[in-house]
C-alpha positions as CSV (number, residue, x, y, z in Angstrom):
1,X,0.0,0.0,0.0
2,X,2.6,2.8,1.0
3,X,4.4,1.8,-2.3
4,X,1.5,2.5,-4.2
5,X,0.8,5.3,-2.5
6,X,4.6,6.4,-3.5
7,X,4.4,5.9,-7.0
8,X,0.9,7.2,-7.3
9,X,2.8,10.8,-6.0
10,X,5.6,10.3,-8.1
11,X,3.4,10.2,-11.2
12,X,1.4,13.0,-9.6
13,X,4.6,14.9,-9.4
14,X,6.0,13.9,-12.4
15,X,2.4,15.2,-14.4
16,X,2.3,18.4,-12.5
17,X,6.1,18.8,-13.8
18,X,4.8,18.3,-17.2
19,X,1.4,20.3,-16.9
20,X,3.6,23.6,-16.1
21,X,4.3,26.6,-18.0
22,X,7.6,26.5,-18.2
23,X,10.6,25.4,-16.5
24,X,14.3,27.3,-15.2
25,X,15.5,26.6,-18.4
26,X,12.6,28.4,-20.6
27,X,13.6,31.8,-18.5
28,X,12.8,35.4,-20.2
29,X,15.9,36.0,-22.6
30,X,16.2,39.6,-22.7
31,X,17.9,41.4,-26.0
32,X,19.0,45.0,-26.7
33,X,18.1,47.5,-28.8
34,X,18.0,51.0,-29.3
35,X,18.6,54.2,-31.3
36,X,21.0,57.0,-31.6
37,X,20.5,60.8,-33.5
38,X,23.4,62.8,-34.3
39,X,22.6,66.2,-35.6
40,X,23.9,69.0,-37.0
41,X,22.0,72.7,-37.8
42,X,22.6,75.8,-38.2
43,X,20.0,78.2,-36.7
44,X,19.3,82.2,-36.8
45,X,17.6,83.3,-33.6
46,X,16.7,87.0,-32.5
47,X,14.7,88.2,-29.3
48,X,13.3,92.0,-29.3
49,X,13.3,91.2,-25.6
50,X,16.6,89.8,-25.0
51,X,19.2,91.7,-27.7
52,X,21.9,89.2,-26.9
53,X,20.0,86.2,-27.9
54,X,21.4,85.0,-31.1
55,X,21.7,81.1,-33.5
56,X,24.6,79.8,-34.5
57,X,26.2,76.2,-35.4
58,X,25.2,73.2,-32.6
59,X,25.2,69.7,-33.1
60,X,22.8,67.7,-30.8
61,X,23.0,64.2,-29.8
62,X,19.6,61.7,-28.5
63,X,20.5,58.3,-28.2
64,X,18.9,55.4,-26.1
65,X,19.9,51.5,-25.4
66,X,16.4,49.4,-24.6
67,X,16.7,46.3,-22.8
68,X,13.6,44.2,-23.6
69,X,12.8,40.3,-23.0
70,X,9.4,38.9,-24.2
71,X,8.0,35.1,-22.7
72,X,5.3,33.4,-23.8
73,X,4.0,30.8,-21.8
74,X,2.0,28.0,-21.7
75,X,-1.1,29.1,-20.0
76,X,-1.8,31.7,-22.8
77,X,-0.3,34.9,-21.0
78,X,2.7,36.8,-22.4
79,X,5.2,38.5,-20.5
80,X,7.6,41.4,-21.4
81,X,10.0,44.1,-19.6
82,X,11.6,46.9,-21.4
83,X,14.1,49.3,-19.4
84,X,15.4,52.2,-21.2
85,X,18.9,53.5,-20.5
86,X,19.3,57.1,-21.7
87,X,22.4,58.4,-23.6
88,X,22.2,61.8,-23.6
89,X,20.4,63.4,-20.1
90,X,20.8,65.6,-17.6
91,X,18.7,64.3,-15.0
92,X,16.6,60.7,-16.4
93,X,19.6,58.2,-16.4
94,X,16.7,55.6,-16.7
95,X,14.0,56.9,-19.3
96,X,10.8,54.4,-19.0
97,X,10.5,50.9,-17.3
98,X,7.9,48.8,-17.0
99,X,6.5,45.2,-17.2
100,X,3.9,44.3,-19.8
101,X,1.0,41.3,-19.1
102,X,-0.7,40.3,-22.0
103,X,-3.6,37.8,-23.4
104,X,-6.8,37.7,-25.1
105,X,-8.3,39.9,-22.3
106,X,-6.1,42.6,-23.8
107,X,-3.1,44.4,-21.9
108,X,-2.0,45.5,-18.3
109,X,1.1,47.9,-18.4
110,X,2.8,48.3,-15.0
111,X,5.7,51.2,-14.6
112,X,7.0,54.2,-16.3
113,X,5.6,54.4,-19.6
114,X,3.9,57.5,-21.8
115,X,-0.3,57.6,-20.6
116,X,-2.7,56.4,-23.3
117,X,-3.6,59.7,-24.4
118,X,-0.2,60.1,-25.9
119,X,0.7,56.7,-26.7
120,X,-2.9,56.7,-29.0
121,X,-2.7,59.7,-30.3
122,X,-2.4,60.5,-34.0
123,X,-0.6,63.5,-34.1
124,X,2.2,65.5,-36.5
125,X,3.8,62.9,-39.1
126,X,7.5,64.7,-39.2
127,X,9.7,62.3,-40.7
128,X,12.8,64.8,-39.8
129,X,14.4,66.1,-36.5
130,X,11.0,66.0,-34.9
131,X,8.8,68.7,-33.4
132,X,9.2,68.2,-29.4
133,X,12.1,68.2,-27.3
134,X,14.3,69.4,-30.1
135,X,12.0,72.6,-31.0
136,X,15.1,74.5,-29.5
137,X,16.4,74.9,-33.0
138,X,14.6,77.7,-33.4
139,X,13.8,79.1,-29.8
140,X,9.9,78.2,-29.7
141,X,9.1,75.3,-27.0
142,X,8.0,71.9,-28.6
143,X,6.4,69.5,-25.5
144,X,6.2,71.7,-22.8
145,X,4.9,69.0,-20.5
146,X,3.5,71.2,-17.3
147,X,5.2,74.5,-18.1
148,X,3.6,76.8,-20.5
149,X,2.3,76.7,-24.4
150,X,4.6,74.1,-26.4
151,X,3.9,73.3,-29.9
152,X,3.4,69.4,-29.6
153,X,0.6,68.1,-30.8
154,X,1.7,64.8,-31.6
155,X,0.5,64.0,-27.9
156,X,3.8,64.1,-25.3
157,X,3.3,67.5,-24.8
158,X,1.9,66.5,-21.2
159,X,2.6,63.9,-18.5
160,X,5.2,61.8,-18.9
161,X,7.0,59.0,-17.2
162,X,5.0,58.8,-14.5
163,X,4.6,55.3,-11.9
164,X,1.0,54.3,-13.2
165,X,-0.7,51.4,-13.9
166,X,-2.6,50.8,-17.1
167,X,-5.0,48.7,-19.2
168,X,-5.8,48.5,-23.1
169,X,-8.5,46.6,-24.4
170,X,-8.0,44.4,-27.5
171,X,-8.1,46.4,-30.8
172,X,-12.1,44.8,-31.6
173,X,-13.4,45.7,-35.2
174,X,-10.7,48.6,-35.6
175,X,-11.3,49.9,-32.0
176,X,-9.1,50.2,-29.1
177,X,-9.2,51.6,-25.5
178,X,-6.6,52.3,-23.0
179,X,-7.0,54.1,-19.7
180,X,-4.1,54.5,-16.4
181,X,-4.4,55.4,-13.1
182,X,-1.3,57.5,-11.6
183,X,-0.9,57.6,-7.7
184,X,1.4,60.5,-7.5
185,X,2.0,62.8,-11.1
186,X,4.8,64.8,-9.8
187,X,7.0,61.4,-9.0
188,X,8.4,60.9,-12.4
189,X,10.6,58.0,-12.9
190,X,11.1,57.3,-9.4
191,X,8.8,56.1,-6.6
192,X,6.7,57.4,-3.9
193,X,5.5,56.3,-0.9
194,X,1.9,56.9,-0.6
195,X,0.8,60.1,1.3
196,X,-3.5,60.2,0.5
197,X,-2.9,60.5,-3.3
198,X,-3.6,64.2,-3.6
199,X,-1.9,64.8,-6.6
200,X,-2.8,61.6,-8.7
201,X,-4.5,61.3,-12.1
202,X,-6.1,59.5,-14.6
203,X,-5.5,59.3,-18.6
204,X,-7.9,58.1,-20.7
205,X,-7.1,56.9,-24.5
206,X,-9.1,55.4,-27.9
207,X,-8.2,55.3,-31.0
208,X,-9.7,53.8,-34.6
209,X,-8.5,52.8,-37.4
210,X,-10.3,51.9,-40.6
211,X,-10.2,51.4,-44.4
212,X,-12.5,52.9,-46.8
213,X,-11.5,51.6,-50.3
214,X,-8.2,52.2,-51.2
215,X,-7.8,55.3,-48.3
216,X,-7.0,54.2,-45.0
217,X,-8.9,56.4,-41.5
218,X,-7.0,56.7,-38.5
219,X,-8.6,58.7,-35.5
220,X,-7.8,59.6,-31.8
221,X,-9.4,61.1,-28.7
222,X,-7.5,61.2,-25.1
223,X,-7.9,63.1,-21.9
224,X,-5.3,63.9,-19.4
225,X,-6.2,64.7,-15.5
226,X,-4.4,65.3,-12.2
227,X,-5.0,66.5,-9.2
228,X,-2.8,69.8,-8.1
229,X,-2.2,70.8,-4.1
230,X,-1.7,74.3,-3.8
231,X,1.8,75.4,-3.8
232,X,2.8,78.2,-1.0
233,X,2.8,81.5,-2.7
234,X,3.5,85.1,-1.1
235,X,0.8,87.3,-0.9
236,X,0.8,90.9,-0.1
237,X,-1.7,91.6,2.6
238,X,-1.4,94.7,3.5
239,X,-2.5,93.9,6.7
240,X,0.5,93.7,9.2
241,X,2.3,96.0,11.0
242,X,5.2,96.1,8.0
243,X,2.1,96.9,5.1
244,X,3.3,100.0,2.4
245,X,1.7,102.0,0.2
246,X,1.2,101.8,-3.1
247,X,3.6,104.2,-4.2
248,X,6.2,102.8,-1.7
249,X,5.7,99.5,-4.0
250,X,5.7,101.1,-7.4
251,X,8.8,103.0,-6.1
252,X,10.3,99.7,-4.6
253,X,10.2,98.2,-8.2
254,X,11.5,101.0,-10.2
255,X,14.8,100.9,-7.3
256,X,14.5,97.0,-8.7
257,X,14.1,97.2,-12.3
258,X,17.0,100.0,-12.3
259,X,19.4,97.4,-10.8
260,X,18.6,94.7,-13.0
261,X,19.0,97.0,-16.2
262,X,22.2,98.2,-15.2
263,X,23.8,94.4,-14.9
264,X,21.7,93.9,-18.3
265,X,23.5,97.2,-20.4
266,X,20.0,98.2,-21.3
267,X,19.9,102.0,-19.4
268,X,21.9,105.0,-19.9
269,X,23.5,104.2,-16.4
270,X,27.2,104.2,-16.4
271,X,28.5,100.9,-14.8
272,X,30.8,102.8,-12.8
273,X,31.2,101.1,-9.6
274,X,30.0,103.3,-7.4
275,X,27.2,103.9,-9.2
276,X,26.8,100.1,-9.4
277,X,26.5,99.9,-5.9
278,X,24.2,102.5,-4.9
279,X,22.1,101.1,-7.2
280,X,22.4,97.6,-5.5
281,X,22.1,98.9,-2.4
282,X,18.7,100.6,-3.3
283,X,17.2,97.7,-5.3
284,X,18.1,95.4,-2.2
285,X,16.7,97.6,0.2
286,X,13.6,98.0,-1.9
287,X,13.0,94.1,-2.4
288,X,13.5,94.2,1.8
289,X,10.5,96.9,1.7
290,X,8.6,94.8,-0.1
291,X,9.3,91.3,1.5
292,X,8.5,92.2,5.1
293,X,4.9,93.3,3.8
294,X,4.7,90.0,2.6
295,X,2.2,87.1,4.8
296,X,1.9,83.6,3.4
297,X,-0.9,82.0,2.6
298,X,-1.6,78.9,0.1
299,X,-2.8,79.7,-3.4
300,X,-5.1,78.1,-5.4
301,X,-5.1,75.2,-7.5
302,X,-7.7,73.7,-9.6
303,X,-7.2,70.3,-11.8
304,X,-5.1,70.1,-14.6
305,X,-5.9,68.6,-17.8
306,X,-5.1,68.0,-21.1
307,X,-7.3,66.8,-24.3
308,X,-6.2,65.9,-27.9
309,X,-7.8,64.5,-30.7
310,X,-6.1,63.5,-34.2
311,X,-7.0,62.7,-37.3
312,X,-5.0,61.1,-40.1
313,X,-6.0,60.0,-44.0
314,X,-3.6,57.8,-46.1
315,X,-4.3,58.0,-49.6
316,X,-1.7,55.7,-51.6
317,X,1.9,57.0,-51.0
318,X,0.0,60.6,-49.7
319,X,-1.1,60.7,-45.9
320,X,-2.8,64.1,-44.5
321,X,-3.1,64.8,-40.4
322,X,-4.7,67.4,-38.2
323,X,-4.5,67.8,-34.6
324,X,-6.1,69.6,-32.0
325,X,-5.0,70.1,-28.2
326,X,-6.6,72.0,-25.4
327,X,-4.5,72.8,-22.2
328,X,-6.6,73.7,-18.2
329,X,-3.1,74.9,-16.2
330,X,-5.6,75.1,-13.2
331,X,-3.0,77.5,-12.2
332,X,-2.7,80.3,-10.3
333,X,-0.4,83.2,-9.6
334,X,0.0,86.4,-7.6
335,X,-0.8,89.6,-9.6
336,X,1.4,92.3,-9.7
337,X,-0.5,94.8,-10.0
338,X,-2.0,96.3,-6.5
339,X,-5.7,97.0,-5.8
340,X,-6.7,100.5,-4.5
341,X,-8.2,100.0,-1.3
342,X,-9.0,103.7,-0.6
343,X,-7.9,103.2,3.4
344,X,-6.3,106.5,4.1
345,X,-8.1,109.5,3.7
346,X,-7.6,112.5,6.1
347,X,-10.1,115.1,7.5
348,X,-9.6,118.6,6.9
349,X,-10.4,121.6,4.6
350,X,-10.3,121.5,1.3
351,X,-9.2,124.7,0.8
352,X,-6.0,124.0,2.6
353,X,-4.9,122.6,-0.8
354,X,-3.3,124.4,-3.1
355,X,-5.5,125.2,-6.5
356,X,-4.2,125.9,-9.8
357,X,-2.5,129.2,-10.3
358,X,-1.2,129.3,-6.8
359,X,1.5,128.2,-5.1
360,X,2.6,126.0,-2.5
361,X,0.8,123.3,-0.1
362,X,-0.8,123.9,2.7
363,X,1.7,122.3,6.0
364,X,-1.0,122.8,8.6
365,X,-1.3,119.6,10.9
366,X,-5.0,120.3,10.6
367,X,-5.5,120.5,7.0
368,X,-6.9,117.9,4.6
369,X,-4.0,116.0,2.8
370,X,-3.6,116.7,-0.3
371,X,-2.7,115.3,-3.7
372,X,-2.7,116.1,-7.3
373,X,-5.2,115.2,-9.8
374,X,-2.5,115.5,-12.8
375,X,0.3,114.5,-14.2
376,X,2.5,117.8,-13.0
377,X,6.2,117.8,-12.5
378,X,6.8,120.7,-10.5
379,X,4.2,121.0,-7.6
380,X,5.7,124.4,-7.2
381,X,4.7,125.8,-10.1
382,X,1.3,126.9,-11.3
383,X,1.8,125.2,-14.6
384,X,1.1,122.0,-12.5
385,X,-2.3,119.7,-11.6
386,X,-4.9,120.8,-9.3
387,X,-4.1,119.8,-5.3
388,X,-7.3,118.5,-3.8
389,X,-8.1,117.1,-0.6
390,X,-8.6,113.4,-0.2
391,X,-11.9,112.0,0.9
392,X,-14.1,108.9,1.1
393,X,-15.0,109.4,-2.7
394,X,-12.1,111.1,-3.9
395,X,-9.1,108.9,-2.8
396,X,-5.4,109.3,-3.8
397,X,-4.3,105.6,-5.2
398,X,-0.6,106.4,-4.2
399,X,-0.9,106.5,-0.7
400,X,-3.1,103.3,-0.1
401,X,-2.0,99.9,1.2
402,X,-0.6,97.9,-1.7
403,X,-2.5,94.6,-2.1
404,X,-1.9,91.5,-4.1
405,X,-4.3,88.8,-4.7
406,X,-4.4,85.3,-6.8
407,X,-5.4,85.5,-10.1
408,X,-5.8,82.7,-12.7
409,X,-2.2,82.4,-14.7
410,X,-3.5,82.7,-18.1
411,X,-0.5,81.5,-20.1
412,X,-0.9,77.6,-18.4
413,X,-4.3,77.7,-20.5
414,X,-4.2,77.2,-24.5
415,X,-5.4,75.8,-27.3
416,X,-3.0,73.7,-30.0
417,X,-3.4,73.5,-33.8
418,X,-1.5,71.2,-36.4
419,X,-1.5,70.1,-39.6
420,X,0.1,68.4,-42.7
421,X,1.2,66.1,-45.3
422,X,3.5,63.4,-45.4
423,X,5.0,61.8,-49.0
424,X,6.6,58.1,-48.1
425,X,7.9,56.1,-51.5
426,X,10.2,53.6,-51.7
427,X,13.2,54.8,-49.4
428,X,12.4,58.4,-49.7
429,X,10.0,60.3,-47.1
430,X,8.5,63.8,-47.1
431,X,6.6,65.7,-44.8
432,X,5.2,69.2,-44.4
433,X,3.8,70.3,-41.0
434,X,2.6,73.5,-39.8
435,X,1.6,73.9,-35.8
436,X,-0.1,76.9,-34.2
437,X,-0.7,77.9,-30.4
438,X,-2.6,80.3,-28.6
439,X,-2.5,80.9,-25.0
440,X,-5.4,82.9,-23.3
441,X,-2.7,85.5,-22.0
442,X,-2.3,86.3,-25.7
443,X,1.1,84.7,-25.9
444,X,1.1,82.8,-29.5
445,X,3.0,80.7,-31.0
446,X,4.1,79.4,-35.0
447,X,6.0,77.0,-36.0
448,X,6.5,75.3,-39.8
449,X,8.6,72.6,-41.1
450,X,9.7,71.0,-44.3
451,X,12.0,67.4,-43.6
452,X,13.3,64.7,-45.9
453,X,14.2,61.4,-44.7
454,X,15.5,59.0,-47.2
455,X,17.0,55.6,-46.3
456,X,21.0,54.7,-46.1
457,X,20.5,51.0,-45.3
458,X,18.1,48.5,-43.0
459,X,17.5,51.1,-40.0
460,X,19.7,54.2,-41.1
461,X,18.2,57.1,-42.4
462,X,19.7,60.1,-43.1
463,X,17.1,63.2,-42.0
464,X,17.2,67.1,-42.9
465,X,14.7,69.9,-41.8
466,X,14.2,72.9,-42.6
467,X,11.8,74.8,-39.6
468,X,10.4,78.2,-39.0
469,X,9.2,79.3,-36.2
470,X,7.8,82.5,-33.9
471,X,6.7,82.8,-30.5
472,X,6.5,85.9,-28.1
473,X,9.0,87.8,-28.9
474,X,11.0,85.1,-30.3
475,X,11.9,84.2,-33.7
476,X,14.0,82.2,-35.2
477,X,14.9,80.0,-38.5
478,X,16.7,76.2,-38.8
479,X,18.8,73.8,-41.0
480,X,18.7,70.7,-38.9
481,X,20.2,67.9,-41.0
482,X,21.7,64.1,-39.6
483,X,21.8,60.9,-39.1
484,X,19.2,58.4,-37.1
485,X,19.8,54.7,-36.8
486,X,17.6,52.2,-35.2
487,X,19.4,48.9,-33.4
């Protein structure tokens, strides 16, 4: 009996050996790959805002080494890893890592990796240097991500390498959906340990794609959301024992501005040293005047999001996009500009103040203080405004408390425009894209470009653009040309 009951566990054992996935020896085998961009352009750049600003010759380097491993096993589920190593960085020694599970119910995605509404978008088909983080060619921003208004509609303009954890659907009669959840959006590429998830998000992603005949549809709609905590900002109250006036502040920031011009060569101020100096000293003083009427307080912060949508149309070797990109900063910022608060009037007799045609004020303790109505130069002449006495309904701005509040920061919120045309035949590739960008603080933003890609062997191309572009008071022209090789 015990022997039977030995070798009726052996077989057991021996069947559950056979029954499983895979063994030691069937391990993920993981590969390398990778790509590497050398370029070299030539670029004109002028600022009317900054007159030192100027192009020249660069050459640029972006180059990556992926480490990927794919297993497929027995029960039906596939597993792969990718790490990317980055070549050229100043901060991201590690670009994206993550861990794919895959089968018939579709996909789960677990790491750093792009959210679906940029990984299924259809946006600008460049086949040259590429329209995002190397826009610097000609001084206008390509993917901003959560600065201000960037020119990249193809999608990675926002978000980014975020810890998330993600799902697509199987691609079912042309259709496909996607949708992450991110824990912590300001923990990019590195982790965080979990503190009430106040700054998380979502991404939402779906994409179509169809043939009509001999044209081929491709169309995409994502949404990008997080959650933003106030960040500490000073405020000016007015309402402590240090509070100035108005024209205490106004004066503060003229003492400021004079400084920094000086440094900058842009007034008729010598840089002697001495002069140098007093005008430190004042500036610093001032920026003391101003800080100790300063009280903290948190500002305001509303949701950030992001939506895209993309269209693309191939018609033989012809294929046509447009784009369309809407950014919600849900940010905020101190104006600088103070409100009139009308808090010190004085009591007295208005005709203690001195009139037009007459001279001299009025220094009686008792009378009504008094201010000018114009723009005069010389109070002491009768060429000057009218002095009147300040009251309850006719206040002098100059001598109120100077008051900052929050105010929505219009430049985080804009709107994104692309289109174009790409030619692919054979080993030769053209393109033609033209982007647009308008921020609601009237900041806008241009940017056109004309690349050539034609093919040097199995995964070498050589690449050349030509780009235009204008934002703010920015413009600037490029001849981007080089060499990209896929491994």
């Amino acid at each position: 009996m015990r022997k039977t009951l030995i070798a009726t566990s052996a077989l057991a054992f021996a069947g559950a050996v056979a029954a499983a996935p895979a063994s030691a020896a069937d391990k993920m085998s993981v590969g390398v790959g990778g790509y590497m961009e050398q370029w070299v352009g030539v670029t004109d750049i002028s600022d009317s805002a900054d007159k030192d600003r100027d192009g020249g010759i660069s050459q640029w380097s972006d180059s990556e080494i992926f480490f990927k491993g794919k297993l497929e096993s027995d029960n039906g589920l596939t597993f792969s890893v990718k790490v990317e190593l980055e070549g050229n960085t100043t901060g991201d020694t590690i670009d994206e890592s993550q861990l794919t599970v895959s089968g018939s119910f579709g996909q789960i995605v677990l790491g750093t990796e792009d959210h679906p509404a940029a990984l299924m978008h259809y946006g600008n088909q460049d086949v040259g240097v590429g329209y995002c983080g190397d826009s610097g060619w000609t001084g206008v921003t390509g993917c901003a991500r959560n600065g201000g208004m960037g020119l990249g509609t193809n999608g990675w303009i926002l978000g980014g390498d975020e810890q998330k954890i993600a799902y697509y659907t199987p691609r079912i009669s042309g259709l496909q959906l996607g949708a992450s959840y991110i824990p912590d959006h300001t923990a990019e590429d590195e982790n965080a340990l979990p503190n009430g998830n106040d700054e998380d998000g979502w991404s939402v992603g779906v994409n179509m794609q169809q043939t009509l005949g001999d044209a081929s549809v491709a169309m995409s709609f994502g949404h990008y959301q997080v959650s933003q905590v106030g960040a500490m900002e000073m405020l000016k109250s007015g309402m402590g024992d240090s509070k100035i006036t108005v024209g205490t502040y106004m004066s503060n920031n003229t003492a400021i501005e004079a400084y920094a011009d000086a440094l900058a060569g842009d007034s008729a101020t010598t840089d002697a040293t001495d002069t140098l100096e007093a005008l430190r000293t004042d500036a610093a003083a001032a920026e003391t005047s101003n800080a100790n009427a300063f009280d903290t307080m948190a500002s305001k912060a509303e949701e950030q999001t992001w939506t895209n949508f993309g269209l693309q149309v191939g018609m033989g070797a012809f294929s046509f996009n447009v784009a369309y990109a809407a950014h919600n900063g849900g940010a905020y910022m101190v104006k600088k500009m103070p409100i009139v608060v009308n808090e010190n009037n004085f009591s007295g007799a208005a005709t203690a103040c001195r009139t037009a045609g007459t001279t001299g004020i009025s220094t009686d303790a008792a009378a009504a203080h008094c201010f000018t109505t114009d723009t005069g130069t010389d109070l002491d002449t009768s060429t000057d405004g009218i002095q009147v006495a300040e009251t309850a309904s006719n206040n002098d701005p100059m001598n109120d408390t100077a008051r900052t509040v929050l105010v929505k920061d219009m430049s985080k919120d804009y709107d994104l425009m692309s289109a174009g045309v790409k030619y692919s035949d054979g080993p030769l590739a053209l393109s033609l894209t033209h982007m647009m960008g308008d921020a609601d603080d009237g900041t806008e933003a241009d940017a056109t470009m004309l690349s050539m890609s034609y093919s040097l062997a199995p995964g070498v191309a050589s690449k050349t653009s030509f780009i235009s572009g204008e934002q703010g008071t920015v413009e600037g022209t490029a001849f981007v040309t080089g060499i990209a090789i896929g491994f």
